[in-house]
C-alpha positions, 0 to 999 in steps of 0.5 A: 102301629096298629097294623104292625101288631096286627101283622105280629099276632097274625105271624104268631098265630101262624106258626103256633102249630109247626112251633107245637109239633116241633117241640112235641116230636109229632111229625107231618105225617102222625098229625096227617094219620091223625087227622084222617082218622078224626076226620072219619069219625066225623063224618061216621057220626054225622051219617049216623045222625042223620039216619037216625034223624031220616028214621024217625021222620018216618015213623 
């Protein structure tokens, strides 16, 4: 029994995100553009911190 629900909270996690964008009329390729997009500016911050962490380490 304990597996059983292991297994059915695992498949509702799963399809937790084709469900939303299903519902939400945002197709693979919005959520890929958008992706691409956060995941830029991520790695913009992060090069911004550690500059700014490497200039005052010199200073």
């Amino acid at each position: 029994m304990i597996d059983m629900r292991g297994d059915v909270t695992a498949a509702a996690a799963r399809s937790g995100p084709p469900v939303l964008a299903f519902f939400s009329g945002i197709t693979v390729h919005d959520l890929v553009g958008w992706f691409t997009l956060a995941y830029l500016a991520l790695q913009g911050a992060h090069l911004l911190w550690k500059w700014r962490r490497e200039l005052r380490g010199r200073a």
